[in-house]
KEKOLSE-996188 format. One record per residue (C-alpha): residue in one letter; x, y, z. Coordinates in nm, 4 decimals. Layout:
BEGIN
<code:a xx:X yy:Y zz:Z>
...
***
This chain:
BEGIN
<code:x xx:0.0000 yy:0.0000 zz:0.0000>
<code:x xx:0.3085 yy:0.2663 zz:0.0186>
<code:x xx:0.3621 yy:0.2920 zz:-0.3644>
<code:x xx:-0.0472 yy:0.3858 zz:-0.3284>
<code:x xx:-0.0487 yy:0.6243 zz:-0.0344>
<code:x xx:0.2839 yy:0.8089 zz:-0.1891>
<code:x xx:0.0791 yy:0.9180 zz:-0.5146>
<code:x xx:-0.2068 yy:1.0470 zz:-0.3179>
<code:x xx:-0.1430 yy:1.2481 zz:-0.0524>
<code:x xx:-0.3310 yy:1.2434 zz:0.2707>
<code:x xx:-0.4882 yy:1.6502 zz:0.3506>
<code:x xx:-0.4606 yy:1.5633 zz:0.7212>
<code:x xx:-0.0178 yy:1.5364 zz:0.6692>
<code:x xx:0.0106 yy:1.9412 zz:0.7004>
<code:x xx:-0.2186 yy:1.9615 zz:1.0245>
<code:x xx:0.0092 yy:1.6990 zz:1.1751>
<code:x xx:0.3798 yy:1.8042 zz:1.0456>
<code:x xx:0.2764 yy:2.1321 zz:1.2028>
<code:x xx:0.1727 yy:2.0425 zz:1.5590>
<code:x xx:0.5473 yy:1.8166 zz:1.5614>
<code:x xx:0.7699 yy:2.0663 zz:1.7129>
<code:x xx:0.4154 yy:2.2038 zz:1.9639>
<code:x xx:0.3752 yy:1.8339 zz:2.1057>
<code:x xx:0.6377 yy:1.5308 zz:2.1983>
<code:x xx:0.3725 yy:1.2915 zz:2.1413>
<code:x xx:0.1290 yy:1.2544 zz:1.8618>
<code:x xx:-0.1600 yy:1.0029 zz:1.8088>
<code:x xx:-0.3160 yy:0.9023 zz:1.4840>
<code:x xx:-0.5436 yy:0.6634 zz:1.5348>
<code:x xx:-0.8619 yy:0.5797 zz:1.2938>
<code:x xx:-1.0317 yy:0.2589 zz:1.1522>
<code:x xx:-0.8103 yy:-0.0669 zz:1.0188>
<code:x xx:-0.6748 yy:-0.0119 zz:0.6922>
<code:x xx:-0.7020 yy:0.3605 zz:0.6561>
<code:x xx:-0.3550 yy:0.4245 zz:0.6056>
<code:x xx:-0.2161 yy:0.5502 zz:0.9285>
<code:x xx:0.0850 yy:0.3828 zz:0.9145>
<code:x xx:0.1608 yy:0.4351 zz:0.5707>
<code:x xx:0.1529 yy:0.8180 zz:0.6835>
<code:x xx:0.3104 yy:0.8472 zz:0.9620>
<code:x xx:0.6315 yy:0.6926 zz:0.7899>
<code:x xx:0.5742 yy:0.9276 zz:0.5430>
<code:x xx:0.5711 yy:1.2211 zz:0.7056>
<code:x xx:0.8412 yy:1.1156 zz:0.9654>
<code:x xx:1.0995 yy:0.9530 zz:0.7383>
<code:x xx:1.3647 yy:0.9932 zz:1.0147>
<code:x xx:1.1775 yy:0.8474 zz:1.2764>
<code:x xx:1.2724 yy:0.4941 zz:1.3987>
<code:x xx:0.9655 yy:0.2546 zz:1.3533>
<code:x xx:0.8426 yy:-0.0683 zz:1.6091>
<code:x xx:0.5652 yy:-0.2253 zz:1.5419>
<code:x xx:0.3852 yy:-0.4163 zz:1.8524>
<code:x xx:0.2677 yy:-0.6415 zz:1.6314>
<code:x xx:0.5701 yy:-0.8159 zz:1.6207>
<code:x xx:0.5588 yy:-1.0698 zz:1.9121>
<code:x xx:0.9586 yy:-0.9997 zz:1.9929>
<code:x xx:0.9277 yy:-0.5675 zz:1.9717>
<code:x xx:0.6252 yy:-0.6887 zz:2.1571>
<code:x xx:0.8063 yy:-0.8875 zz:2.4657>
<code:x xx:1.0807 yy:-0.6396 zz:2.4880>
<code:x xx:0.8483 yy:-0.3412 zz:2.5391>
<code:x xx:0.6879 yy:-0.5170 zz:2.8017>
<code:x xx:0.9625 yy:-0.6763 zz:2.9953>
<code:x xx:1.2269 yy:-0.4098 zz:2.9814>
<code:x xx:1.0049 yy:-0.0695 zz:2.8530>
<code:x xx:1.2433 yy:0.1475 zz:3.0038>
<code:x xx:1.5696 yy:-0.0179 zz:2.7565>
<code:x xx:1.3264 yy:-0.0309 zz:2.4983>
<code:x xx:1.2208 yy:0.3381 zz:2.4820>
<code:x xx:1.5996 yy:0.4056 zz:2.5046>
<code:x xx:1.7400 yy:0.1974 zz:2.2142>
<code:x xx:1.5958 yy:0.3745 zz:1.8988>
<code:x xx:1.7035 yy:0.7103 zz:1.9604>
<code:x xx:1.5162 yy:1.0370 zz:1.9987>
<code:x xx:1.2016 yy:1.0060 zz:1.7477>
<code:x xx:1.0455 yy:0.6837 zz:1.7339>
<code:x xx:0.7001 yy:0.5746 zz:1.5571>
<code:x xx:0.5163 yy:0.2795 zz:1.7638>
<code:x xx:0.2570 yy:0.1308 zz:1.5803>
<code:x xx:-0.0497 yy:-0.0694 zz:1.7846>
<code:x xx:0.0539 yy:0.0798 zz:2.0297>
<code:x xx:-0.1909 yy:-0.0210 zz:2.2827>
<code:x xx:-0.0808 yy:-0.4087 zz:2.2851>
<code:x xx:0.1578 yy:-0.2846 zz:2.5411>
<code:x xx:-0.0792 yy:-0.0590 zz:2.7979>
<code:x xx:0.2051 yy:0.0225 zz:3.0479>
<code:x xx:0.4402 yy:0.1406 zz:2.7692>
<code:x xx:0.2113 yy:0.4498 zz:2.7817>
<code:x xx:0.3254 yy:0.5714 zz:3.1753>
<code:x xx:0.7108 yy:0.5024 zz:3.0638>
<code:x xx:0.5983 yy:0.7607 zz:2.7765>
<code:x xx:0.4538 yy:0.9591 zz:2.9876>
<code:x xx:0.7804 yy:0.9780 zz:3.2428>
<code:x xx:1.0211 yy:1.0236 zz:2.9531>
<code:x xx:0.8792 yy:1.3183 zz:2.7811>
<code:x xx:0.8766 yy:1.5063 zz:3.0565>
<code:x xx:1.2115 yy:1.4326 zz:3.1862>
<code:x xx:1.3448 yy:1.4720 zz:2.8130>
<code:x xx:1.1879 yy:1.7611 zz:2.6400>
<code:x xx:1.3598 yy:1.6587 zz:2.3240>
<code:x xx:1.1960 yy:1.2825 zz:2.2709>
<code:x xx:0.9074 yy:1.2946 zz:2.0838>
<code:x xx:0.6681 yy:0.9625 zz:1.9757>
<code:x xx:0.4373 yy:0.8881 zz:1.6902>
<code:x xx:0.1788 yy:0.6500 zz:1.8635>
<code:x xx:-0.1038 yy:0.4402 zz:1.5907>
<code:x xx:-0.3447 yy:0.1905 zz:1.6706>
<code:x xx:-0.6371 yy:0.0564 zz:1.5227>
<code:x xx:-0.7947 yy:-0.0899 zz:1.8341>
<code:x xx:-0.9425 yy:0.2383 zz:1.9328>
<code:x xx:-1.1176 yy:0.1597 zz:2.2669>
<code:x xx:-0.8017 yy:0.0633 zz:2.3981>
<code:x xx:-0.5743 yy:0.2733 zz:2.2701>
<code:x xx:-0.7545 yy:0.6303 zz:2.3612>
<code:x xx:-0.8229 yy:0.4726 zz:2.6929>
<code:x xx:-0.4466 yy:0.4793 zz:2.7563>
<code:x xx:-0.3706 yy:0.8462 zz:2.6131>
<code:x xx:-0.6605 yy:0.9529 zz:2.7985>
<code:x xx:-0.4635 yy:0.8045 zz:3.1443>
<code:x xx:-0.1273 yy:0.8588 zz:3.0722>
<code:x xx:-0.0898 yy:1.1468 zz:2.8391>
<code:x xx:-0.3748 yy:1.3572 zz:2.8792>
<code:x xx:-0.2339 yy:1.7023 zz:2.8070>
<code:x xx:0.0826 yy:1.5779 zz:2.6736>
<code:x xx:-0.0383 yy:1.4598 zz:2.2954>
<code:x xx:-0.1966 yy:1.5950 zz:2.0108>
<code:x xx:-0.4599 yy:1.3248 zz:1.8722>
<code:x xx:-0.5494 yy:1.2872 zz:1.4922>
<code:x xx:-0.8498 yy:1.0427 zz:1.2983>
<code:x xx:-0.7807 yy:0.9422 zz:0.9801>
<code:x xx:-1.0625 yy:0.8062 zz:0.8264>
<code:x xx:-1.0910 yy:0.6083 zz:0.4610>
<code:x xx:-0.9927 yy:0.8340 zz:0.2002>
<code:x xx:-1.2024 yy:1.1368 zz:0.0950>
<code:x xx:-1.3377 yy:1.1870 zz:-0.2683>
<code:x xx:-1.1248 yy:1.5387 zz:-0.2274>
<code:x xx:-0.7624 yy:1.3044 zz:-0.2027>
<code:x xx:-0.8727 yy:1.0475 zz:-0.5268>
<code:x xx:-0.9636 yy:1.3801 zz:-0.7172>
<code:x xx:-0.6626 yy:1.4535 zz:-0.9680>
<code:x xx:-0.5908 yy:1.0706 zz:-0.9274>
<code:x xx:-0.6291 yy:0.7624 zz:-1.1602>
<code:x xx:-0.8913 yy:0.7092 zz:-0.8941>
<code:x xx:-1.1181 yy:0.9260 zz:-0.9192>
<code:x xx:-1.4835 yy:0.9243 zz:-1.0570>
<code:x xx:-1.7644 yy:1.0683 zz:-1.1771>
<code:x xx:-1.9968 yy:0.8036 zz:-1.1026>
<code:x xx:-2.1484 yy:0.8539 zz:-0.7253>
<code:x xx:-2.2692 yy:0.5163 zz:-0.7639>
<code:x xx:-1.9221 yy:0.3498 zz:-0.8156>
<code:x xx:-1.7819 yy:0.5900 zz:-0.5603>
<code:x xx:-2.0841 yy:0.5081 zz:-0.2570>
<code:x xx:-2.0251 yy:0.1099 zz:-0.3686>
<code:x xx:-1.6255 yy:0.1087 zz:-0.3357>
<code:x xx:-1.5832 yy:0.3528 zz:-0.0349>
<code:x xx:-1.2397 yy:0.4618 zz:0.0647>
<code:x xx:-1.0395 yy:0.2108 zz:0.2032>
<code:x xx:-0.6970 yy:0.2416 zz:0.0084>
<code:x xx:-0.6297 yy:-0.1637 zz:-0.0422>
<code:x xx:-0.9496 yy:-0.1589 zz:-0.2552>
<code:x xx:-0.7674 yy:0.0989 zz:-0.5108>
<code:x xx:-0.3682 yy:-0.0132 zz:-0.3666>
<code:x xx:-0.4500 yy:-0.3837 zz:-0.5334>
<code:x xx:-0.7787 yy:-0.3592 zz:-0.7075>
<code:x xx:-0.9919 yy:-0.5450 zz:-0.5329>
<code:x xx:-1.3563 yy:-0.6368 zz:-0.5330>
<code:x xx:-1.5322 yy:-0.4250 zz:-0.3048>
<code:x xx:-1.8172 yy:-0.6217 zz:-0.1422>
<code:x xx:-1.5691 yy:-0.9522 zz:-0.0798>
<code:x xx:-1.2641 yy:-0.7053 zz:0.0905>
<code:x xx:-1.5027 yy:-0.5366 zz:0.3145>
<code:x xx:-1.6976 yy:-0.8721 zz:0.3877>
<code:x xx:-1.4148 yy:-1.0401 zz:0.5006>
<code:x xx:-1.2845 yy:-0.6574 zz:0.7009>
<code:x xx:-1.6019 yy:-0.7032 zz:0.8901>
<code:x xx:-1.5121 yy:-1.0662 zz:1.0031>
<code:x xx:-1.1799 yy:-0.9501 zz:1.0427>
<code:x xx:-1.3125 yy:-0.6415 zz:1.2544>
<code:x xx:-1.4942 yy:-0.8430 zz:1.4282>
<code:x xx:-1.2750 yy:-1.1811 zz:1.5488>
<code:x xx:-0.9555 yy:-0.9569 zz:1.5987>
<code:x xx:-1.1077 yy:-0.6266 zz:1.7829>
<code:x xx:-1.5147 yy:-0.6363 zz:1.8787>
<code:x xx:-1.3226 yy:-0.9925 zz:2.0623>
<code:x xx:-1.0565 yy:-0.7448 zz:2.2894>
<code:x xx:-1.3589 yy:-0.5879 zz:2.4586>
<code:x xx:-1.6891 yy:-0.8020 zz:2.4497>
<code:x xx:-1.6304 yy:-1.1105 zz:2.6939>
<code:x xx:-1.8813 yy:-1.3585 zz:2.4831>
<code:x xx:-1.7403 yy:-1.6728 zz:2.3220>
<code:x xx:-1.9702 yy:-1.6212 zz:1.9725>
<code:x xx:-2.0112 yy:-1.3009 zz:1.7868>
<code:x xx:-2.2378 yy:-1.3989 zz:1.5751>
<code:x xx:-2.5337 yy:-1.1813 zz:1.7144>
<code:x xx:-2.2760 yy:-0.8934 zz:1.6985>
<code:x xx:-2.1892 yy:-0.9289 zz:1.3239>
<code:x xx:-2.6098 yy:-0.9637 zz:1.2784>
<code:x xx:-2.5817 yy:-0.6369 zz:1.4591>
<code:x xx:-2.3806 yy:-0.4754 zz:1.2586>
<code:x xx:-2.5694 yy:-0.5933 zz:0.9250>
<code:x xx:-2.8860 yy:-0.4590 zz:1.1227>
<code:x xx:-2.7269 yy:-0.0872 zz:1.2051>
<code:x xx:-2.6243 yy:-0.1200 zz:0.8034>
<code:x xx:-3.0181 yy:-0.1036 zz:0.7778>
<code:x xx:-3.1023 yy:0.1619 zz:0.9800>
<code:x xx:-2.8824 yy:0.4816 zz:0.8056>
<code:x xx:-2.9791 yy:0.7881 zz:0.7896>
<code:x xx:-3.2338 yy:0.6591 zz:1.0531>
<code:x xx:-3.3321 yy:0.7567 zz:1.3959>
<code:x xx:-3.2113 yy:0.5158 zz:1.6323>
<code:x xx:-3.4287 yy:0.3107 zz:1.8310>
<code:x xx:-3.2288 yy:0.0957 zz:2.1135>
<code:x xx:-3.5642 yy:-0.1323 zz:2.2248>
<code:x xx:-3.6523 yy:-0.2304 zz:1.8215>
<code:x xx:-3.3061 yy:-0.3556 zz:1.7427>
<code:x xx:-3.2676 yy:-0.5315 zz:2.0973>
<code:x xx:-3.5638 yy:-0.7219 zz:2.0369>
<code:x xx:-3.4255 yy:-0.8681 zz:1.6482>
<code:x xx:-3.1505 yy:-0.9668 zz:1.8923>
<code:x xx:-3.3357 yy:-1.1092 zz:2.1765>
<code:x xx:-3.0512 yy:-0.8609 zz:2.3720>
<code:x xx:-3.1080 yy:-0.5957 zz:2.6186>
<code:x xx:-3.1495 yy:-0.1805 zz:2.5524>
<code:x xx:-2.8330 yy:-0.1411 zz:2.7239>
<code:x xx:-2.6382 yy:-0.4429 zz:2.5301>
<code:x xx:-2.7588 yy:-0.2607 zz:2.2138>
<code:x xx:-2.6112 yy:0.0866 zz:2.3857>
<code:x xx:-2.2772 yy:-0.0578 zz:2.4573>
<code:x xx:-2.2471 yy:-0.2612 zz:2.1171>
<code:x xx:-2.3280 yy:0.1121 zz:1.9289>
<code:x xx:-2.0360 yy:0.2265 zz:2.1575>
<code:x xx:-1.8013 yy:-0.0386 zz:2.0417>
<code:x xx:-1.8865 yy:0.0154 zz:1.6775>
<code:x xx:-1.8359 yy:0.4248 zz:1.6873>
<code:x xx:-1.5071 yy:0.4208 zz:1.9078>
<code:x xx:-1.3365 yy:0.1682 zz:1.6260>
<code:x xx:-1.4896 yy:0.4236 zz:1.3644>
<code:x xx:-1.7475 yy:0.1639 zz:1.2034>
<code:x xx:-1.9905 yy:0.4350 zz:1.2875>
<code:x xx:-2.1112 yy:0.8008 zz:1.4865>
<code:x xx:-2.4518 yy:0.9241 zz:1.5728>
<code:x xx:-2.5755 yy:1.2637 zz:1.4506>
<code:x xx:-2.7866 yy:1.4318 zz:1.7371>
<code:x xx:-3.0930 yy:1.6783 zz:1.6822>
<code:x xx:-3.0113 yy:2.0580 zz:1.6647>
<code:x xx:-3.0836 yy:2.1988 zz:1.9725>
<code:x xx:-3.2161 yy:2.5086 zz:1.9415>
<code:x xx:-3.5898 yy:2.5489 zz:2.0448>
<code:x xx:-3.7254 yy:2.7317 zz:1.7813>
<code:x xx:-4.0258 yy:2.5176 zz:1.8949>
<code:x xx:-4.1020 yy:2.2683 zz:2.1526>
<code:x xx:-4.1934 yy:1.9646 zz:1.8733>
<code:x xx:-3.8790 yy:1.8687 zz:1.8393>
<code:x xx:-3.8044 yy:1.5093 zz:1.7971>
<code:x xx:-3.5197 yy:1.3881 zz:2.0854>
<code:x xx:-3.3574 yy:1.0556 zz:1.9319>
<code:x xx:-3.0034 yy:1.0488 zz:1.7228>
<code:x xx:-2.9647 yy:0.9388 zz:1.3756>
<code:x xx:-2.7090 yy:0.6499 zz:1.2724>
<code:x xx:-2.4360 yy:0.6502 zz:0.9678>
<code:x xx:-2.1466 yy:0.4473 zz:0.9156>
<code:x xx:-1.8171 yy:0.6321 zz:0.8162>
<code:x xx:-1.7833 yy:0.4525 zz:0.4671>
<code:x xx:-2.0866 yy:0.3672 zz:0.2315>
<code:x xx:-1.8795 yy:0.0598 zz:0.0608>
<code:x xx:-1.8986 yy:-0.1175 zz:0.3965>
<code:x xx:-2.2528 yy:-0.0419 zz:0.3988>
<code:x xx:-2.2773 yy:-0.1716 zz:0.1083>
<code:x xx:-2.1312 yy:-0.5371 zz:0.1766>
<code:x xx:-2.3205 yy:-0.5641 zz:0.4415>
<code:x xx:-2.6200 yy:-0.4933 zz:0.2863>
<code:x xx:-2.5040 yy:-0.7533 zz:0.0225>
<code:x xx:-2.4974 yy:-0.4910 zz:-0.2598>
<code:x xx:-2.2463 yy:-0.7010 zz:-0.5259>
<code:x xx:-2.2280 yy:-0.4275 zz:-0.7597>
<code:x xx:-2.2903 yy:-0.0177 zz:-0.8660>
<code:x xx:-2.5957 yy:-0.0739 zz:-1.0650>
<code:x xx:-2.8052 yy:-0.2203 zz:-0.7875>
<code:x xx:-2.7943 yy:0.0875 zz:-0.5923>
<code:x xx:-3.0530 yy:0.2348 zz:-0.8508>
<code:x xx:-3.3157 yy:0.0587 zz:-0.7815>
<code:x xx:-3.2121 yy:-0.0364 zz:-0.3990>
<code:x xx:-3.4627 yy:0.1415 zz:-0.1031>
<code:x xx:-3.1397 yy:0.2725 zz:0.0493>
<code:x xx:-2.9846 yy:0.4242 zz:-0.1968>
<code:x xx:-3.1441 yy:0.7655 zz:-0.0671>
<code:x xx:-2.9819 yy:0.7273 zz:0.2428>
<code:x xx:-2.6846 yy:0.5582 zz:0.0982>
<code:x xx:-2.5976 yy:0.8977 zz:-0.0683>
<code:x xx:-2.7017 yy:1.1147 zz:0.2573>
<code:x xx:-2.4419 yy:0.8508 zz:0.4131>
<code:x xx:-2.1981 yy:0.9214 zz:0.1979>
<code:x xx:-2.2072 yy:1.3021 zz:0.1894>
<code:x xx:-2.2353 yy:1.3061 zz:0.5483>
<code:x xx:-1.9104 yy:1.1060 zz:0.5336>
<code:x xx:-1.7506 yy:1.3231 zz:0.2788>
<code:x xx:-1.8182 yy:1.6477 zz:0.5402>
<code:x xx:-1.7205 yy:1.4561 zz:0.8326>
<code:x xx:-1.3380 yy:1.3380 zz:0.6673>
<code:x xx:-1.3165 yy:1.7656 zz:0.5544>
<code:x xx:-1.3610 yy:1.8293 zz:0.8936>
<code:x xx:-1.0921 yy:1.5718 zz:1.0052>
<code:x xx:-0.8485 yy:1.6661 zz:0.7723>
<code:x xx:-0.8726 yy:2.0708 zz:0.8286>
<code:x xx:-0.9484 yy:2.0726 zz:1.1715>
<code:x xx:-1.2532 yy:2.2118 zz:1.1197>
<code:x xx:-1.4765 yy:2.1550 zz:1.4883>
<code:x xx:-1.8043 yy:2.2784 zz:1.3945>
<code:x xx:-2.0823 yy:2.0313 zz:1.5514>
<code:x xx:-2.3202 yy:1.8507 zz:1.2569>
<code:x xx:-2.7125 yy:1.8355 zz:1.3530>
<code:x xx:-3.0313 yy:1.7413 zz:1.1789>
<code:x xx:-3.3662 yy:1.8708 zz:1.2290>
<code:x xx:-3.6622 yy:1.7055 zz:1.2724>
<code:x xx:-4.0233 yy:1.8490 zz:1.4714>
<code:x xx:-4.2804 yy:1.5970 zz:1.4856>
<code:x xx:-4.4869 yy:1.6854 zz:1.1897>
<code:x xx:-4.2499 yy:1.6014 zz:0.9754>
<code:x xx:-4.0582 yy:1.9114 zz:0.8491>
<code:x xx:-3.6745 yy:1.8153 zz:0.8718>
<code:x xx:-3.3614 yy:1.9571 zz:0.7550>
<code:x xx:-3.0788 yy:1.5998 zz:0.6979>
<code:x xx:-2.7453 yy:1.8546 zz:0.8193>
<code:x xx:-2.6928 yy:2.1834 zz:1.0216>
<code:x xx:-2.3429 yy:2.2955 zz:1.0607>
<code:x xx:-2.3137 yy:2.4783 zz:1.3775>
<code:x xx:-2.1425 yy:2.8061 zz:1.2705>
<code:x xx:-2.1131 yy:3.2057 zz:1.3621>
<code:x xx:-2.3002 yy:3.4190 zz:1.2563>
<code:x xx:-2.5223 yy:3.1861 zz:1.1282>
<code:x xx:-2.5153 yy:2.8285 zz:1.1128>
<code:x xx:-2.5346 yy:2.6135 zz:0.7744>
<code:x xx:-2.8981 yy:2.4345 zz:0.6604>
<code:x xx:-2.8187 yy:2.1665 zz:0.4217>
<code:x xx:-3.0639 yy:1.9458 zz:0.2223>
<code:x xx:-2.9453 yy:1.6187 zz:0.0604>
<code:x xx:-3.1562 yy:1.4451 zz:-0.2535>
<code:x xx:-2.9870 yy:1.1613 zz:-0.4577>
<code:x xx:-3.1548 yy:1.2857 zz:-0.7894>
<code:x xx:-2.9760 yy:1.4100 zz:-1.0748>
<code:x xx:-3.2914 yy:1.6160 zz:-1.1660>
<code:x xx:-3.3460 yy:1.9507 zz:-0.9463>
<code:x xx:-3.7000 yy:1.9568 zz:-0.8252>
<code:x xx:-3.8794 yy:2.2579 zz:-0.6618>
<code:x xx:-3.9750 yy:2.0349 zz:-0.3978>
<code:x xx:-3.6709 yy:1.9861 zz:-0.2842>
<code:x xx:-3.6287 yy:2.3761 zz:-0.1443>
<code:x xx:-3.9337 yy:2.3515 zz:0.0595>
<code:x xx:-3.8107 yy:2.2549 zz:0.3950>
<code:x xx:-3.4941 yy:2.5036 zz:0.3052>
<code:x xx:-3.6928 yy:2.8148 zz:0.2694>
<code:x xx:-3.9056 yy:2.7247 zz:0.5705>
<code:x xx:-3.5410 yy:2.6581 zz:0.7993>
<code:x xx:-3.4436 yy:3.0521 zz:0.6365>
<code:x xx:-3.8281 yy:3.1810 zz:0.7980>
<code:x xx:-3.7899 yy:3.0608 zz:1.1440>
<code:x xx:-3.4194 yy:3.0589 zz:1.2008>
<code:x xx:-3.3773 yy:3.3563 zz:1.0436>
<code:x xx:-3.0370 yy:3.2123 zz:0.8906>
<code:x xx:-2.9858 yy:3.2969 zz:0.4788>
<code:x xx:-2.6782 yy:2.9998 zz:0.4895>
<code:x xx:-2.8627 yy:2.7443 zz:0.2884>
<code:x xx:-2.7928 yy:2.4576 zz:0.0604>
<code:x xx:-2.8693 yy:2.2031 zz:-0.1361>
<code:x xx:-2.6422 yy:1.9152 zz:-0.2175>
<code:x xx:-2.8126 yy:1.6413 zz:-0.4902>
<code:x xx:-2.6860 yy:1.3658 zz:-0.7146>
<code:x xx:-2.5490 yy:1.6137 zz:-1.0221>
<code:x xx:-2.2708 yy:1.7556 zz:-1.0855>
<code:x xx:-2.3910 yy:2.1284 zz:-1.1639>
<code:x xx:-2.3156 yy:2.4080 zz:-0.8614>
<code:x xx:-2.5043 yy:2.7444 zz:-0.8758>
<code:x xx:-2.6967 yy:3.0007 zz:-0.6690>
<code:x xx:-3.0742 yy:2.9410 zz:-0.7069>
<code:x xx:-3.3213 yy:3.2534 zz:-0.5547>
<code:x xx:-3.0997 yy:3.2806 zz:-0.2240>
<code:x xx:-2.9855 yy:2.8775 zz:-0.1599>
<code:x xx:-2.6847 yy:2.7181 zz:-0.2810>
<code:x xx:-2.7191 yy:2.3869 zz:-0.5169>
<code:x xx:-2.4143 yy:2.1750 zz:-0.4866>
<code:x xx:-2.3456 yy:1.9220 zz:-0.7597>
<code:x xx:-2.2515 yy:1.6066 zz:-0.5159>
<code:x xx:-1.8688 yy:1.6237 zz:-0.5759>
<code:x xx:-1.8701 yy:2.0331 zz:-0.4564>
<code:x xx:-2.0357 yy:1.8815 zz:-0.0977>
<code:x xx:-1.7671 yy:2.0085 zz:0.1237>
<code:x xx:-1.8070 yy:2.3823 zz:-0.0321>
<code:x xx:-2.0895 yy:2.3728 zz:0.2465>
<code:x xx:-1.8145 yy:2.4906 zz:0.4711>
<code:x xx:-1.7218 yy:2.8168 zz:0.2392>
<code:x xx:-1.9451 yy:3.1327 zz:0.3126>
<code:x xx:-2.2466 yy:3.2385 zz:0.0642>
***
């Protein structure tokens, strides 16, 4: 995956080259096979790397941390980090008796990983997510497409484009992988098979509000098993909850969180989608494509530290806006349609979000690729999405 990851360059390697000489420790941390360890030896060429992976870097960590953190110098990359929790307090110890050591830490076993930095290094280390990659990196590339179909079935997990692989069978067997090598780590259950089901259920539910009793009972498992699962599956970056906007412009205002995933091709597999052309005529595909957009915004925001909260809307007769960006003055309204075809329709709930918020920040995003100013509200061809953060 290096030859891959050298041609397109991550946007997220100037935000953390920069914070380098601010911080002596620095975490990237994101989903399996995002490409974190491709860039942080990329953008630290003369650090020493260790990899806990490797049972023997693995034994001498733990048995002798102190002589390991002294034997590769000065600047030293440690990748899964977390297979070695009390390598995090020797950390901890060193950079602040040596003010000129400084550690790349990357794991993909999230829960346990942050749990450390959180004890240990809390104040001490600048954290990072990379995420898949973005339709903004495979632009310019041999990777890139037109076709939001293609793009919402293969996602952006770089093996798929590093060695051309089928979508829907890599991502299958991630989520096994996922599943037998991490979801294992935390949940103390011999089978995971109601846990993959799980998954394949939240798969079914995007765009969706969430509803903790309704899946528990597919399951035969409790409300809270369900909350704790969801927990699992957002801290390992499967997926996030958007919450309501909170501003009570009226008292209908529906209470419950929406669920996405944080790439549309593993939605995809596990909705057993084998191919681009079934998404036409799938009864997802709608919120496939919010999905993905809301994915696209999400990695922008990652990538250019951007920290502005996303919201939906919803009162309970039915008028909803799918994404507000919390902003100052004003905050962003954004409808999504999948259509190529503008309809008038589709400005309704817009125009109504201008009247009672009194905000003129509006757009629409949609399945074209045309972007123009219609009678106040922006239209955003679906490739333009992340132009939601520039001011109209």
């Amino acid at each position: 995956m290096d030859y891959l990851c050298n041609m397109i360059k991550r946007k997220i390697e100037k935000r953390i080259k920069s914070l380098e000489g601010k911080y002596q420790v620095i975490s990237v941390t994101g989903p399996r096979q995002s490409g974190k360890t491709t860039l942080v030896k990329n953008v630290f060429k003369e650090y020493q790397y260790v990899n806990f992976e490797d049972i023997s870097t693995r034994e001498f960590a733990i048995n002798d941390p102190k002589g390991f953190l002294t034997s590769f110098g000065d600047r030293i990359i440690i990748d899964e980090a977390q297979h070695v929790p009390d390598i995090f307090s020797y950390i901890q110890v060193t950079v602040d008796e040596n003010k000129d050591k400084r550690f790349i830490l990357t794991g993909s076993q999230n829960f346990l990983l942050l749990e450390k930095i959180a004890q240990s290094l809390a104040g001490r280390v600048a954290i990072f997510y990379l995420l898949p990659f973005s339709y903004e990196e495979l632009d310019g590339t041999k990777y890139h497409t037109n076709d939001r179909l293609k793009y919402m079935f293969t996602g952006g997990y770089p093996p798929i484009y590093d060695r051309k692989l089928n979508p829907s069978e890599w991502l299958g067997n991630y989520i096994t992988t996922y599943v037998e090598r991490d979801v294992r780590q935390v949940l103390n259950v011999g089978d995971l098979s109601n846990f993959q089901k799980f998954i394949g259920l939240c798969a079914g539910r995007i765009g969706q509000l969430i509803n903790f009793s309704s899946i528990g009972n597919e399951l035969s498992v409790s409300y809270h098993t369900v909350q704790n699962w969801l927990s699992i599956l957002e801290t390992s970056f499967i997926t996030y909850r958007v919450y309501p906007y909170h501003k009570n412009f009226n008292k209908r205002l529906i209470k419950s969180p929406k669920l996405y995933f944080n790439d549309t091709g593993l939605v995809c597999a596990l909705l057993r989608i084998v191919n681009p052309d079934q998404l036409n005529t799938h009864y997802l595909k709608g919120e496939i494509f919010e999905n993905m957009i809301f994915s696209e915004i999400r990695k922008f925001q990652f990538n250019h530290s951007s920290k502005k909260e996303l919201y939906f809307w919803r009162d309970n007769s039915g008028k909803e806006i799918d994404c507000i960006i919390e902003d100052s003055p004003q905050s962003k309204a954004i409808e999504i349609k999948s259509a190529i075809t503008i309809h008038q329709d589709f400005f309704k709930n817009l125009r109504w979000w201008q009247e009672i918020s009194k905000s003129k920040n509006a757009s629409l995003i949609y399945g074209g690729g045309d972007t123009y100013n219609r009678s106040g509200i922006r239209v955003l061809g679906w490739k333009d999405c992340t132009k939601v953060f520039q001011d109209q």
